[in-house]
DRENTORLO-357385 format. One record per residue (C-alpha): residue number from 1; z, y, x. Coordinates in nm, 4 decimals, m for minus. Layout:
BEGIN
+-----+----------+----------+----------+
| num |       zz |       yy |       xx |
+-----+----------+----------+----------+
| NUM |        Z |        Y |        X |
...
+-----+----------+----------+----------+
END
This chain:
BEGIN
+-----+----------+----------+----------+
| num |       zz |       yy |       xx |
+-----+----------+----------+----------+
|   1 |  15.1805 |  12.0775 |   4.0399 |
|   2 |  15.5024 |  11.8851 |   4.0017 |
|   3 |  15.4802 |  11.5032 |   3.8975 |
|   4 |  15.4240 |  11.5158 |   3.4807 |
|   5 |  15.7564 |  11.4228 |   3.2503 |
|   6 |  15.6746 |  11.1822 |   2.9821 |
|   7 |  15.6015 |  11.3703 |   2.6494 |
|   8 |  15.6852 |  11.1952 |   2.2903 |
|   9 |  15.3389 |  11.2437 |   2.0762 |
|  10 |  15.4293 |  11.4344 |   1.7617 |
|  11 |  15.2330 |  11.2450 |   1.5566 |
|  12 |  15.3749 |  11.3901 |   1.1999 |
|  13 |  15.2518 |  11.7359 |   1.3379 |
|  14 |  14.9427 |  11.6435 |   1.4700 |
|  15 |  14.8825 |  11.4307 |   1.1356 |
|  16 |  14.9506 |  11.7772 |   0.9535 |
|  17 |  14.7387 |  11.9811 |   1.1410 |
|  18 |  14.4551 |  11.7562 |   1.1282 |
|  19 |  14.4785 |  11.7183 |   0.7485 |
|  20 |  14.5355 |  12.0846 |   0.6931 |
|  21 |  14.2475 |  12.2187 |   0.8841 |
|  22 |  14.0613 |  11.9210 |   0.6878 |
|  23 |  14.1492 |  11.9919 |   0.3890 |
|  24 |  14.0870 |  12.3731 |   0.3814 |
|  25 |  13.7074 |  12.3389 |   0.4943 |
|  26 |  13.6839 |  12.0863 |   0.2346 |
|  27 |  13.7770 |  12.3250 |  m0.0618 |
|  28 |  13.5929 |  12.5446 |   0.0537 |
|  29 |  13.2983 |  12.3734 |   0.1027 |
|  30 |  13.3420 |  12.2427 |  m0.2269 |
|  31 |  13.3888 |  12.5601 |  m0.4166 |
|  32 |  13.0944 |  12.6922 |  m0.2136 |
|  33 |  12.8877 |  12.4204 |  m0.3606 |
|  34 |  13.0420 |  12.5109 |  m0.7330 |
|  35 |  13.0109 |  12.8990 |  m0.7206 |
|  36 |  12.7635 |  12.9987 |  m0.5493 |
|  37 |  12.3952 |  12.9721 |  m0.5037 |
|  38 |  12.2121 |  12.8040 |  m0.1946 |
|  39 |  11.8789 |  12.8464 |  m0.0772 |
|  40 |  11.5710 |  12.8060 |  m0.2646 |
|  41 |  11.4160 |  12.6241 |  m0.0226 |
|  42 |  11.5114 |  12.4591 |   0.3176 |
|  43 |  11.2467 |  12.5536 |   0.6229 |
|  44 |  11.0122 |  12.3091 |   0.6184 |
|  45 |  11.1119 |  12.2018 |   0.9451 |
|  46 |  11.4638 |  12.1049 |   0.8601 |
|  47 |  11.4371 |  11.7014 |   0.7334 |
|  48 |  11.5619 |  11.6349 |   0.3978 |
|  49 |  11.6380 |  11.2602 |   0.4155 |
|  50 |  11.9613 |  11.1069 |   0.2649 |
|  51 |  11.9992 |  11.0763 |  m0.1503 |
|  52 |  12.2929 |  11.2971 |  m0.2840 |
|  53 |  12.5876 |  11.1827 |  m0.3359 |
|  54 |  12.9532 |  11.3163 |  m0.4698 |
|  55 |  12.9502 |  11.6649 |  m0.3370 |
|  56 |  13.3200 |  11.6062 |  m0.1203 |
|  57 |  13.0887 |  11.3581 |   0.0721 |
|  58 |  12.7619 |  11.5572 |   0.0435 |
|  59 |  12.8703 |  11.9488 |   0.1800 |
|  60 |  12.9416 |  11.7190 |   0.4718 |
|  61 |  12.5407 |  11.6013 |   0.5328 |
|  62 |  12.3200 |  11.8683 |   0.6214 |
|  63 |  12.0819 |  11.9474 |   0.9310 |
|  64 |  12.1171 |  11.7071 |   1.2039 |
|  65 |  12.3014 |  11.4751 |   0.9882 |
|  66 |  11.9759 |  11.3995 |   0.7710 |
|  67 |  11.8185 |  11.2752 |   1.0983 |
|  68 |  12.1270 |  11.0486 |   1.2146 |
|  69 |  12.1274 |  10.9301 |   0.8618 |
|  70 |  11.7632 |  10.8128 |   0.9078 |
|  71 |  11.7594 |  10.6622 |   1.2369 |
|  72 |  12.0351 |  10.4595 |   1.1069 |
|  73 |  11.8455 |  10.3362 |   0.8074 |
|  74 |  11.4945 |  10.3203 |   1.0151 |
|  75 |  11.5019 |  10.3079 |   1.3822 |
|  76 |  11.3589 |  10.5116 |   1.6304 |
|  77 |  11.0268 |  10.4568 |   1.4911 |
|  78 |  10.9501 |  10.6461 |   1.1693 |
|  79 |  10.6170 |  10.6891 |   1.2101 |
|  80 |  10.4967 |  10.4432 |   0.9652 |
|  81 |  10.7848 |  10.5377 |   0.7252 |
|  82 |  10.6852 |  10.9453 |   0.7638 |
|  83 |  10.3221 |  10.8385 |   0.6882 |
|  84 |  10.3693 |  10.6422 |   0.3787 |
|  85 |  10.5632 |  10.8904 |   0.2351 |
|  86 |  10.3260 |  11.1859 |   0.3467 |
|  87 |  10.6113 |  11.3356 |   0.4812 |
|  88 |  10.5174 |  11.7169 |   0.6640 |
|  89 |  10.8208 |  11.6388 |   0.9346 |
|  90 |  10.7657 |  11.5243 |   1.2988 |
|  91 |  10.8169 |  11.1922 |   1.3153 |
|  92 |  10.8831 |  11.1912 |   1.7195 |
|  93 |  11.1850 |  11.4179 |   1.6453 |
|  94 |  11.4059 |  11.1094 |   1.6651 |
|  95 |  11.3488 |  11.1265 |   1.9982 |
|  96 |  11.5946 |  11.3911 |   2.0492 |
|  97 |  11.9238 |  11.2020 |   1.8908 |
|  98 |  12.0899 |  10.9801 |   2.0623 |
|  99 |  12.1583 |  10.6321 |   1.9300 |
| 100 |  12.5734 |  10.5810 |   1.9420 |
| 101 |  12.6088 |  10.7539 |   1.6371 |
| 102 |  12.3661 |  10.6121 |   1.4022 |
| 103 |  12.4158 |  10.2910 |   1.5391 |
| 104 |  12.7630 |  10.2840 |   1.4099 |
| 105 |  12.6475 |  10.4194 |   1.0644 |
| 106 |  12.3975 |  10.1708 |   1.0086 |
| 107 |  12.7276 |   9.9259 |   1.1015 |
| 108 |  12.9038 |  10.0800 |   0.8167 |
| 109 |  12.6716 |  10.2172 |   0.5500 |
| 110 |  12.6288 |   9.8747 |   0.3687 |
| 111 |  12.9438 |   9.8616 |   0.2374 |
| 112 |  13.0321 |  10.2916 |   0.2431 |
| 113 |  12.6709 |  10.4352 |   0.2480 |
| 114 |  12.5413 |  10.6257 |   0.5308 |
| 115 |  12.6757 |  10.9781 |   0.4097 |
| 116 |  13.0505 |  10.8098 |   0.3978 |
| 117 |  13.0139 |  10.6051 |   0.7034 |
| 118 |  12.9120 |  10.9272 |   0.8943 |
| 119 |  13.2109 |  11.0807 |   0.7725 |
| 120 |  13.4720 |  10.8526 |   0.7915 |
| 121 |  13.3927 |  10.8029 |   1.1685 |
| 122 |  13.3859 |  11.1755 |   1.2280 |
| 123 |  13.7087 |  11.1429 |   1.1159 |
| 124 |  13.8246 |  10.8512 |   1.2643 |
| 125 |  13.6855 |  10.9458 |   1.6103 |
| 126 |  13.8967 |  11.2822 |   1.5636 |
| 127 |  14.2409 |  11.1614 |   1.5451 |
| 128 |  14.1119 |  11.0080 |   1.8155 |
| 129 |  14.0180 |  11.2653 |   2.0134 |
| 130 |  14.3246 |  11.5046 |   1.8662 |
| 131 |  14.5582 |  11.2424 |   2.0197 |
| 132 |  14.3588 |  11.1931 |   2.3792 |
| 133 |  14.3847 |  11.6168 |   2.3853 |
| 134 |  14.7589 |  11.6338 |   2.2673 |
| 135 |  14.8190 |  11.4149 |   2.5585 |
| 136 |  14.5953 |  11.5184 |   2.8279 |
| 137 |  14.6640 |  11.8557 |   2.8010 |
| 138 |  15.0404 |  11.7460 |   2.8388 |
| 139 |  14.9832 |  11.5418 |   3.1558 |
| 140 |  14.7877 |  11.8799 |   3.2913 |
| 141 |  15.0359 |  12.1277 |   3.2052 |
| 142 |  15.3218 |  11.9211 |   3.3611 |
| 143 |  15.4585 |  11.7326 |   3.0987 |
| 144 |  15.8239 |  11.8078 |   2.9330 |
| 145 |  15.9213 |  12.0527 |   2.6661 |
| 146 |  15.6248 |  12.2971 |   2.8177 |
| 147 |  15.3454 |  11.9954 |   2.8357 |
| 148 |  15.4174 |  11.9444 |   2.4307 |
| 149 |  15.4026 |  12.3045 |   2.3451 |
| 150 |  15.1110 |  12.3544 |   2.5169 |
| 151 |  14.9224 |  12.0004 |   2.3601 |
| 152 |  15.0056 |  12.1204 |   2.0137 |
| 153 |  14.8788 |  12.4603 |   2.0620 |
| 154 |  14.5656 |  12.3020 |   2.2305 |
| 155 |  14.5023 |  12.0747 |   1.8988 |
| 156 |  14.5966 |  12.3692 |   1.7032 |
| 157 |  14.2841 |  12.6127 |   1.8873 |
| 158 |  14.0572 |  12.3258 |   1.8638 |
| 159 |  14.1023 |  12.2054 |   1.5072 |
| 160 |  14.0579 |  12.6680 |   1.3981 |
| 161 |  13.7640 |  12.6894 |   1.6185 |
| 162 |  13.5055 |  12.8459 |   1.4024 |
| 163 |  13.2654 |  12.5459 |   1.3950 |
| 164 |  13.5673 |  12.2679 |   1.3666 |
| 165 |  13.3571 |  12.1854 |   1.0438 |
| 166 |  13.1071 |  11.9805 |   1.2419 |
| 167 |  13.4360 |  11.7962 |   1.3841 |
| 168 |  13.4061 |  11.5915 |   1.0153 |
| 169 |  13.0291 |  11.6854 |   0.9356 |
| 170 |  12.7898 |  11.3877 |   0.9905 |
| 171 |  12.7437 |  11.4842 |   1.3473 |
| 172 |  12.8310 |  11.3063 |   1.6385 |
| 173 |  13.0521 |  11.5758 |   1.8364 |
| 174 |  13.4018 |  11.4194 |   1.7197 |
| 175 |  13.3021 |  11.0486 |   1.8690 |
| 176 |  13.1755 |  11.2916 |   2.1712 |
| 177 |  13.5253 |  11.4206 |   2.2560 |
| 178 |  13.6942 |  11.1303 |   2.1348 |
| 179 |  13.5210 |  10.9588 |   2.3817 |
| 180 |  13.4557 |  11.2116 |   2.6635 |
| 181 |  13.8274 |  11.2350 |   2.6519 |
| 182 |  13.8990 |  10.9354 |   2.6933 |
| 183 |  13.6611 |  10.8873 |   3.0477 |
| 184 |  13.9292 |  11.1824 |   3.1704 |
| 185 |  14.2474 |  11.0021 |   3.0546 |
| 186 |  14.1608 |  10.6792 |   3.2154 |
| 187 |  14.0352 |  10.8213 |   3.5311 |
| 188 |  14.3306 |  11.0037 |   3.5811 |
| 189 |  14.5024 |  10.6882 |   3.5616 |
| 190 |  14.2960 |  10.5081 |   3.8118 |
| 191 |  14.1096 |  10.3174 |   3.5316 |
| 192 |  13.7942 |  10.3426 |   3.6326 |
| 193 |  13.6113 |  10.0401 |   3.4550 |
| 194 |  13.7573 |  10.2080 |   3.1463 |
| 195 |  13.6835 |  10.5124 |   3.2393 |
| 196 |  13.3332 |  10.4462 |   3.2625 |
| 197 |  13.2795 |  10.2169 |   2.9469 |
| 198 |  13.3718 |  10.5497 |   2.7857 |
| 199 |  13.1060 |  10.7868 |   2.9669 |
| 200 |  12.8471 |  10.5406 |   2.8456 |
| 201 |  12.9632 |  10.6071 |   2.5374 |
| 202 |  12.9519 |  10.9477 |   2.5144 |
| 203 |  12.6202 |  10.9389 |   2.7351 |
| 204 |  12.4635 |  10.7817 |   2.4375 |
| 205 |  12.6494 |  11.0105 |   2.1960 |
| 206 |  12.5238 |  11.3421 |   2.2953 |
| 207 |  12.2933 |  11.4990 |   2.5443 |
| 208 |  12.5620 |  11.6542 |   2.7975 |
| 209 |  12.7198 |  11.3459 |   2.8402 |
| 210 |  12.5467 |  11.2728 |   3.1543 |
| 211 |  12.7326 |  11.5812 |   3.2902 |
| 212 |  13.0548 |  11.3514 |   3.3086 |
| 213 |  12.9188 |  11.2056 |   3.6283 |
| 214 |  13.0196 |  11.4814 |   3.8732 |
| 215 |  13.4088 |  11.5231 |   3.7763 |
| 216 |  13.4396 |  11.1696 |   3.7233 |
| 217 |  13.2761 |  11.1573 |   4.0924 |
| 218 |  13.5426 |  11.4134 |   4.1613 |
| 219 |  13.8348 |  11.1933 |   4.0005 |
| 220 |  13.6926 |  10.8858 |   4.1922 |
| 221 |  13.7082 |  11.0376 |   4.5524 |
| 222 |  14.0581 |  11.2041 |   4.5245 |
| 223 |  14.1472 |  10.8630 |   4.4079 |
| 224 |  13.9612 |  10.7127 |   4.7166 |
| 225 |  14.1158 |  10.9636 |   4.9870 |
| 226 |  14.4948 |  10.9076 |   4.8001 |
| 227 |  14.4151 |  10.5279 |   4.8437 |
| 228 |  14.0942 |  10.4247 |   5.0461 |
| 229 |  14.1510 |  10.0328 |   5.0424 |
| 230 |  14.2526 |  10.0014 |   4.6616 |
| 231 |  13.9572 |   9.8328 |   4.4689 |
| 232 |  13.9993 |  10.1269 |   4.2419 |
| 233 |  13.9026 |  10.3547 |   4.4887 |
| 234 |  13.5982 |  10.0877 |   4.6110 |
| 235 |  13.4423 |  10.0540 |   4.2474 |
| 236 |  13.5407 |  10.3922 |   4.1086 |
| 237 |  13.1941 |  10.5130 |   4.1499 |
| 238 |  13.1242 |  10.3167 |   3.8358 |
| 239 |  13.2866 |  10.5649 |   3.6426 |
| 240 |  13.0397 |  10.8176 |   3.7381 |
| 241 |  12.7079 |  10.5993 |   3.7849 |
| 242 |  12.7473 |  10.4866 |   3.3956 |
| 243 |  12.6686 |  10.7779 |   3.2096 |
| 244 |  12.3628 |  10.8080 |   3.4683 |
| 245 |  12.2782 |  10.4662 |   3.3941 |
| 246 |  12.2707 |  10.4397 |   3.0109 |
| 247 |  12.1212 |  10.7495 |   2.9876 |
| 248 |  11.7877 |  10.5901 |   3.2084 |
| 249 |  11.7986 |  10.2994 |   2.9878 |
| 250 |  11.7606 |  10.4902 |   2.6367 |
| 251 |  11.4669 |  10.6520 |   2.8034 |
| 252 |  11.2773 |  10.3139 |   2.9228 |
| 253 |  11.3762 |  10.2369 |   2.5263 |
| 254 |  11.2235 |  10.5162 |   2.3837 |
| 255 |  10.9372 |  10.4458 |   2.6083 |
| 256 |  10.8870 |  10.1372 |   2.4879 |
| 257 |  10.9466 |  10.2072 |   2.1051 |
| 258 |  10.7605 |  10.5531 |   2.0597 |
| 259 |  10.5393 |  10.5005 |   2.3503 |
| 260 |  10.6894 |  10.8085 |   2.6066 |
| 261 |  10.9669 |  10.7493 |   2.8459 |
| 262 |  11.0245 |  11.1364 |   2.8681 |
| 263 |  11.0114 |  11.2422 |   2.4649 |
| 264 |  11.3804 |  11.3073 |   2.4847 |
| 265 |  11.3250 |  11.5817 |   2.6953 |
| 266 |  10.9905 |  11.6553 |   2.4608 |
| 267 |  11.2043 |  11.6987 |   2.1963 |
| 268 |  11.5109 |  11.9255 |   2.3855 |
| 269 |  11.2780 |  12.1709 |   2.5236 |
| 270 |  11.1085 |  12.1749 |   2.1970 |
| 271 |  11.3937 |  12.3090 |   2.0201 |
| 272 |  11.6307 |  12.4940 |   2.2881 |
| 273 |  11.3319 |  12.5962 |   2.5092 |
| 274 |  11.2764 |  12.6448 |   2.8947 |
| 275 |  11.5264 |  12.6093 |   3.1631 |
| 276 |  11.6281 |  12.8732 |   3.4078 |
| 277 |  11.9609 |  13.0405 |   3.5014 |
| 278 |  12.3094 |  13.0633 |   3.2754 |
| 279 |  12.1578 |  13.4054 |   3.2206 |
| 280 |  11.8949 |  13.3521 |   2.9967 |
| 281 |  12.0697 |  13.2744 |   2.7125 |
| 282 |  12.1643 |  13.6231 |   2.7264 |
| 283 |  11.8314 |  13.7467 |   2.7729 |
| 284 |  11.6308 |  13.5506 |   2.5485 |
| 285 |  11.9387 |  13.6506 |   2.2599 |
| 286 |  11.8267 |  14.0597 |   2.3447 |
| 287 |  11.4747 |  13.9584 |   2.3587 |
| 288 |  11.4750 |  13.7776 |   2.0119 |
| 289 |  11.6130 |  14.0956 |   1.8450 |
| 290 |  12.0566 |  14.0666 |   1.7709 |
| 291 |  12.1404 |  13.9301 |   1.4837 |
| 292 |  12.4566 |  13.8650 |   1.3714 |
| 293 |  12.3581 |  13.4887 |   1.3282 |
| 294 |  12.0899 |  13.3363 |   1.3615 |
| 295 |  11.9290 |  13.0612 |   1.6478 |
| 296 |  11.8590 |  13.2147 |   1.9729 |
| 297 |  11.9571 |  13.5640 |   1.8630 |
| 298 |  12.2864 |  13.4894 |   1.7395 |
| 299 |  12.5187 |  13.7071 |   1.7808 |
| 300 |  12.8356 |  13.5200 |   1.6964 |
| 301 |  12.6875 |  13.2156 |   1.9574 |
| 302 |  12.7029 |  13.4704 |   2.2202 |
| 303 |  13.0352 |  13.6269 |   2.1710 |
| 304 |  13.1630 |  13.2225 |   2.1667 |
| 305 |  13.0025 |  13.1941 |   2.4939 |
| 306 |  13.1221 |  13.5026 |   2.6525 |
| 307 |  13.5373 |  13.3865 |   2.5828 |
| 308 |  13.3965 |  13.0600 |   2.7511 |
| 309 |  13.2855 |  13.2255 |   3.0578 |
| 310 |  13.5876 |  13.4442 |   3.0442 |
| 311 |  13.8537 |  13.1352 |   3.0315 |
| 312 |  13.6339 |  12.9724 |   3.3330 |
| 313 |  13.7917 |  13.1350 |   3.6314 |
| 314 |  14.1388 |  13.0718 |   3.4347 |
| 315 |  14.0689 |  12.7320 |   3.3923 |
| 316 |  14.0006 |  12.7179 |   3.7541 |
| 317 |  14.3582 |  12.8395 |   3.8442 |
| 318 |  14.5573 |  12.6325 |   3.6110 |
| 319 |  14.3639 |  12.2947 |   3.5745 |
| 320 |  14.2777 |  12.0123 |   3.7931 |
| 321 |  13.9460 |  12.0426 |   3.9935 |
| 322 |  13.7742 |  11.7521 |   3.7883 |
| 323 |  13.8358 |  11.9312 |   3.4817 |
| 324 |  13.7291 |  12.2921 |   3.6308 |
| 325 |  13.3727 |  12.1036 |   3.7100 |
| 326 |  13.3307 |  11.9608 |   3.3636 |
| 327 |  13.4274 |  12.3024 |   3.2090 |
| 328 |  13.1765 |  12.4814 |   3.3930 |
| 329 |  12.8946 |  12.2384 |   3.3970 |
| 330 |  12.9233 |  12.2197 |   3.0080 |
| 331 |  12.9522 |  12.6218 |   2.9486 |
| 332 |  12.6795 |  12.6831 |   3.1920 |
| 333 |  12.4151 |  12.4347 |   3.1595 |
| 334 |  12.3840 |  12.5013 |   2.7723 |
| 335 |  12.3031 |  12.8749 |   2.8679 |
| 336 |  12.0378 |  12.7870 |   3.0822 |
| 337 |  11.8332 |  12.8378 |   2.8282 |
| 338 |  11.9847 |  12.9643 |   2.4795 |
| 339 |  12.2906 |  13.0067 |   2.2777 |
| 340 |  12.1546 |  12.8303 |   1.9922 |
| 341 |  12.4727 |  12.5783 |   1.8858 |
| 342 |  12.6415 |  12.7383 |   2.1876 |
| 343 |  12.9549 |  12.7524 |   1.9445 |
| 344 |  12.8967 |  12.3679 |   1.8244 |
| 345 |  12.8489 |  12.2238 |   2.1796 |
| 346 |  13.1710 |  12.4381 |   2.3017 |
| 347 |  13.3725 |  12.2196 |   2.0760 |
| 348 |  13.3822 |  11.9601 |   2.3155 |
| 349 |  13.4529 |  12.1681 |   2.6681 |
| 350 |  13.8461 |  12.0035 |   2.5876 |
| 351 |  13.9560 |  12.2115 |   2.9051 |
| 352 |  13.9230 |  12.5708 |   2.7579 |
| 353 |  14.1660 |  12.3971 |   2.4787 |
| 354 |  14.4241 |  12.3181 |   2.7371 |
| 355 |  14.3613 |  12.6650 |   2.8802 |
| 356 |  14.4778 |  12.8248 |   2.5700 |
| 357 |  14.7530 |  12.5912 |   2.5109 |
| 358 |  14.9100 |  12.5872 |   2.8403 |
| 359 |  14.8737 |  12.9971 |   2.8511 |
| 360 |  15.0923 |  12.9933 |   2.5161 |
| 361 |  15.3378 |  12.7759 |   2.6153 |
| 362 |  15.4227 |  12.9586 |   2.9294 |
| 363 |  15.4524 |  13.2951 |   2.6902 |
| 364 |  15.1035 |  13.4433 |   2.6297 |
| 365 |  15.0920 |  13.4607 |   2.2679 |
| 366 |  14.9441 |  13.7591 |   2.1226 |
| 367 |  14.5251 |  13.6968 |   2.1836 |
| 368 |  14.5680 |  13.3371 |   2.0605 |
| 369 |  14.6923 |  13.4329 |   1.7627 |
| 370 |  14.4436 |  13.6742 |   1.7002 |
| 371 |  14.2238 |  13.4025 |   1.8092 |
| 372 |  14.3374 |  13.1681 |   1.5484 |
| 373 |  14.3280 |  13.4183 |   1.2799 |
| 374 |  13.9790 |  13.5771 |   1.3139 |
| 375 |  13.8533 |  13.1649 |   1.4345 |
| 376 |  13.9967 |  13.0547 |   1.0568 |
| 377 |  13.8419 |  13.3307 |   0.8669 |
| 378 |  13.4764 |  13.2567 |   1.0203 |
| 379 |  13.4983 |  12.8832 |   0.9981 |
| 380 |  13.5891 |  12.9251 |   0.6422 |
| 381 |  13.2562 |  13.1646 |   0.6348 |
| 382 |  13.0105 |  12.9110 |   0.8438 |
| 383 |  13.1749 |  12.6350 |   0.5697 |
| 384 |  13.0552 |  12.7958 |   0.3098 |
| 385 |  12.7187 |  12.8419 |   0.4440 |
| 386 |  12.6845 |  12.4765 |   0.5779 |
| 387 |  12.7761 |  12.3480 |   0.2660 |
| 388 |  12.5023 |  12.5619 |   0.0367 |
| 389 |  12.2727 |  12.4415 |   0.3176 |
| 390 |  12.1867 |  12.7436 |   0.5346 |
| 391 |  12.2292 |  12.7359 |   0.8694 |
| 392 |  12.6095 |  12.7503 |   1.0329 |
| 393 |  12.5758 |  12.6034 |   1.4072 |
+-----+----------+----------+----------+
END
């Protein structure tokens, strides 16, 4: 690939994109919450926590977000809280969020609330991350008038990817690619101390985060053979030992606070179930009986997963080889053992973005655009249902 051209950020069009997208979920969400009826009752394993507030905030807080919101009021260890209250929920379930997140909440929520905080860092973390893709995806395609195109159209296929909502939802995957992002961008750069601050970020943001390790290892030692006596290319390792690293300490935390070093992984197989090959998603989805959503038989989760597999061996032919690593380690390792949130966690695999973007800017238009179109109409759908409070993702 030839040396990239610099490319101007288009920040007026990335600002409209971002506040488009934005702003359609949240009328819908809204009207949702006007017009028409939600559930009767939640399943009793799904934690209602956080008071309601003005329903633009409140479609925004549902599911995971009720269990971010507590660990940022209480800590790790709810038991005592859970008892008092005579609450039927597992109070060990904790265990299986990690703390980034609610940490920054609980930073914020005394002078936003916990609901607002959540949000406003979604948000703030994804013009961060919208900005990190726009130009990553530049610097991979080459750069110039083609490197723009091909950023934009990147933004434009992550921000109508059918579960974009939980990009501004009080959930942690925005600071995730904001932050996983940013580990690629300063690697490539040969800023590895940088690089590895912000794997320990998103280490302690969300589970696959540890997965960083092996392309920054890859980023590090084609750095190292460019440049063997550089100390870039001596401490470079860094990059990739810190997501490793953090990741150990959390556990020796929890062991110390709930009592079990290992009730992260408790908690993970709890809910996504055994490991075995990137098959089993597919069998445990015909197993469970098709539906067309649902948890492990969901039918939409598996489509998502099969256009991730199918952009793999593309990604491999057009992208560097740290980023071909990362894209397979992230859509494999989830189907190891279900496609439950397959769609949510495939928010953050940033190189199928470029993929798409750098495909349209060198003249393959028509699937994206069918992409975008049928990815709009179902977000809008899973919007709707997120807001009422059934499941979306």
């Amino acid at each position: 690939m030839p040396p990239s051209q610099s490319v101007r950020v288009p920040w007026r069009a990335l600002l409209v994109l971002i506040l488009a997208s934005r702003l359609a979920l949240e009328v819908v969400g809204v009207l949702a919450v006007a017009l028409l009826p939600g559930p009767s009752s939640l399943p009793m394993r799904n934690l209602a926590y956080h008071a309601p507030v003005a329903p633009p905030l409140d479609i925004w807080a549902r599911w995971d977000s009720e269990w971010y919101l507590l660990i940022a009021d209480h800590g790790y260890d709810v038991r005592s809280y859970m008892a008092e209250r005579g609450s039927p929920y597992d109070a060990m379930g904790t265990a299986g969020f990690l703390p980034l997140y609610p940490v920054l909440i609980g930073g914020l929520q005394p002078a936003l609330g916990g609901v607002a905080a959540g949000v406003l860092i979604s948000l703030l973390a994804l013009v961060a991350a919208v900005i990190l893709l726009f130009r990553w995806v530049a610097d991979e395609a080459g750069g110039g008038e083609l490197g723009q195109t091909a950023g934009l159209v990147a933004v434009a296929a992550l921000l109508l990817h059918p579960m974009s909502l939980f990009l501004t939802a009080v959930y942690p995957e925005s600071l995730f690619l904001a932050l996983s992002l940013a580990a690629f961008v300063a690697a490539r750069r040969g800023r590895f101390g940088l690089a590895a601050a912000a794997a320990a970020g998103a280490a302690l943001t969300r589970p696959f985060g540890v997965m960083l390790a092996a392309p920054l290892a890859v980023e590090w030692w084609q750095t190292r053979r460019g440049a063997p006596h550089s100390a870039t290319a001596r401490w470079g390792w860094t990059a990739s030992a810190a997501p490793v690293a953090v990741l150990a300490a959390f556990f020796a935390f929890l062991g110390g606070t709930l009592g079990d070093p290992f009730a992260f992984f408790e908690r993970q197989s709890r809910w996504r179930g055994a490991m075995g090959g990137p098959w089993r998603a597919f069998v445990r989805w015909w197993q469970s009986g098709p539906h067309a959503h649902g948890a492990h038989d969901s039918t939409l989760e598996l489509t998502i997963a099969v256009i991730c597999l199918a952009l793999l061996p593309v990604a491999l032919r057009r992208l560097r080889a740290s980023s071909t690593v990362y894209a397979a380690l992230a859509v494999l390792v989830p189907l190891c053992s279900t496609v439950w949130s397959f769609g949510r966690l495939s928010l953050t695999v940033f190189p199928l973005f470029a993929v798409v973007g750098i495909a349209w800017a060198r003249g393959a238009r028509t699937l994206p655009v069918v992409a975008a179109f049928v990815g709009g109409g179902v977000g809008a759908f899973l919007m709707t249902l997120f807001a009422l409070g059934w499941w979306a993702g």
